[in-house]
C-alpha positions as CSV (number, residue, x, y, z in Angstrom):
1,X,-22.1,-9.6,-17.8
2,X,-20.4,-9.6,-14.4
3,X,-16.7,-9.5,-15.9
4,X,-17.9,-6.3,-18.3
5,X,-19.3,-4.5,-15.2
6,X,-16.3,-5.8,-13.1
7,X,-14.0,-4.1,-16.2
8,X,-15.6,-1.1,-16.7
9,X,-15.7,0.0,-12.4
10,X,-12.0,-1.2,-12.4
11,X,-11.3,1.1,-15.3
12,X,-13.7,3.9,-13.8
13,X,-11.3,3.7,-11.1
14,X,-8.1,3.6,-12.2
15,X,-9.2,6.7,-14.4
16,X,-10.3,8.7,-11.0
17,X,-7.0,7.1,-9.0
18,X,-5.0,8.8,-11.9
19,X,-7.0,12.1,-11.3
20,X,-6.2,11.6,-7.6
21,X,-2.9,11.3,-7.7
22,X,-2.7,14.4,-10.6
23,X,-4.2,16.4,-8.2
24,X,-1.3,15.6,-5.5
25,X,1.2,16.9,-7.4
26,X,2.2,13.3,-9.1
27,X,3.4,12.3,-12.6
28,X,1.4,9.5,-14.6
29,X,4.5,7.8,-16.3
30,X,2.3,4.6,-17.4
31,X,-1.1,3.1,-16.9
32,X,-1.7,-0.5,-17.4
33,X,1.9,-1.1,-17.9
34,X,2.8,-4.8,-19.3
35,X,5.3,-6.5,-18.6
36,X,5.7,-10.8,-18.8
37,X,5.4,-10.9,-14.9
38,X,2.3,-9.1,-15.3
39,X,0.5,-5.6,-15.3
40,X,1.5,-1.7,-13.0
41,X,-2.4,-0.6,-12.9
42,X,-0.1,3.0,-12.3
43,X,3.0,4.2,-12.9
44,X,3.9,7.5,-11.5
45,X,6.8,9.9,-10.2
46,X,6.9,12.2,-7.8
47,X,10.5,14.4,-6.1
48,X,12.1,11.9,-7.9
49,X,10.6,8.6,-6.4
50,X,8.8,6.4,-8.7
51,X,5.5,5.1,-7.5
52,X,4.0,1.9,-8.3
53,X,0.1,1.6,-8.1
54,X,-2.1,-1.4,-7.3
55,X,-5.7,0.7,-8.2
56,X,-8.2,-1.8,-6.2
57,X,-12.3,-0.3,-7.0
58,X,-15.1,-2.1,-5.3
59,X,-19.3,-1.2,-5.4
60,X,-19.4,-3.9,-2.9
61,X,-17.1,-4.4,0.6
62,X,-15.4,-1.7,2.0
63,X,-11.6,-0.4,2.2
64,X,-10.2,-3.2,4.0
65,X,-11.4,-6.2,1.6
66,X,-10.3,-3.6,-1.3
67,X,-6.6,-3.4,0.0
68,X,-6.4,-7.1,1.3
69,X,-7.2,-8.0,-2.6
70,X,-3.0,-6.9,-2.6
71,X,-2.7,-10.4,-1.3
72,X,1.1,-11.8,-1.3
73,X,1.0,-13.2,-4.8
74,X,0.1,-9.5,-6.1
75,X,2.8,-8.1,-4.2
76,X,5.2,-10.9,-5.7
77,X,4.0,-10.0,-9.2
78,X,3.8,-6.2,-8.6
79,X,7.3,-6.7,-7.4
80,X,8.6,-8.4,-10.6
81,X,7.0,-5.8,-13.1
82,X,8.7,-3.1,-11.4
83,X,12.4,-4.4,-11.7
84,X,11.4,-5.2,-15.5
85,X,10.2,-1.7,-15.7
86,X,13.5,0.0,-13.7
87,X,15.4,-2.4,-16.3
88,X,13.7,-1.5,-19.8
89,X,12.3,2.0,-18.8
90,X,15.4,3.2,-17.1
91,X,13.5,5.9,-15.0
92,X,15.2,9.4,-14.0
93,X,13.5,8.9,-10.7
94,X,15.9,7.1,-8.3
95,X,14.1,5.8,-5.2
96,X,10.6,3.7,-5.5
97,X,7.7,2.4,-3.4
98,X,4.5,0.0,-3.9
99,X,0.8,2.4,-3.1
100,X,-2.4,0.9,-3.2
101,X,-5.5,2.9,-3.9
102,X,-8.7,1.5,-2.4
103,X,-11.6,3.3,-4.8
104,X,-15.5,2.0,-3.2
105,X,-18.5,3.1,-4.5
106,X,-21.5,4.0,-2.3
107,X,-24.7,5.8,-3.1
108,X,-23.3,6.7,-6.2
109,X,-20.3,8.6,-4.5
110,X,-16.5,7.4,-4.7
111,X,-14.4,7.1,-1.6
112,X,-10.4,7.3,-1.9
113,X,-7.8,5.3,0.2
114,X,-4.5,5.5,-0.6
115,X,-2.0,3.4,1.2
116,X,1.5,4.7,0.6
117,X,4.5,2.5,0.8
118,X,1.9,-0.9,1.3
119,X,4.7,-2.9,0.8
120,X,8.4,-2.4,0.7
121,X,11.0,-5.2,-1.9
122,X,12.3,-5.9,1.6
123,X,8.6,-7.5,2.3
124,X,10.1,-10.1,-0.5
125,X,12.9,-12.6,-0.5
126,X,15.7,-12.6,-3.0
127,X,13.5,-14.2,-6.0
128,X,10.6,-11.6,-4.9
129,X,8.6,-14.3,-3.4
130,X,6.7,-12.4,-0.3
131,X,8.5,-13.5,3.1
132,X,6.2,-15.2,5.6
């Protein structure tokens, strides 16, 4: 019961953080984007940077558990997904950067945080495990 509710807010909010980033002028390129190092909740492009998304929607918490859910292992795998996307999708956009979007529910109402450039590759050594 917990993992369907847990589902359906996280797609609820990956639905409104593709709105959001719509409104801003952005591209979707991909959502849910597989890849065998794991999933790109958002893909999108923008004056020709490429933006990867980590969408993180909470009912419960605020902002700053949201965006410390992007723990070092997400950031590992977020990085790994992207080279496999710059290497099978081969993107027109030439630069990139890692966004989070906190989404948190209260009385009924969504609040936004988006965290450009969370992280940068440089964050990760040269096997994209994160640096201490």
């Amino acid at each position: 019961m917990a993992a369907n509710r847990n589902r359906s807010t996280g797609q609820e909010g990956e639905e409104l953080a593709s709105r959001y980033l719509r409104g801003r002028g952005y591209r979707i390129l991909a959502r849910n984007y597989r890849s065998p190092f794991g999933e790109l909740d958002i893909v999108a492009g923008k004056a020709g940077e490429l933006v990867f998304c980590e969408v993180k929607a909470r009912t419960v918490g605020d902002a700053e558990e949201a965006l410390s859910a992007v723990d070092a292992k997400r950031r590992e795998r977020m990085a790994r997904a992207a080279s496999y996307y710059l290497a099978s999708e081969k993107p027109e956009e030439c630069g990139c950067r890692f966004d989070v979007i906190a989404l948190l529910k209260k009385g009924g109402k969504w609040k936004i945080v988006h965290v450009k450039d969370a992280f940068a590759l440089e964050d990760l050594d040269g096997e994209g495990h994160a640096l201490p």
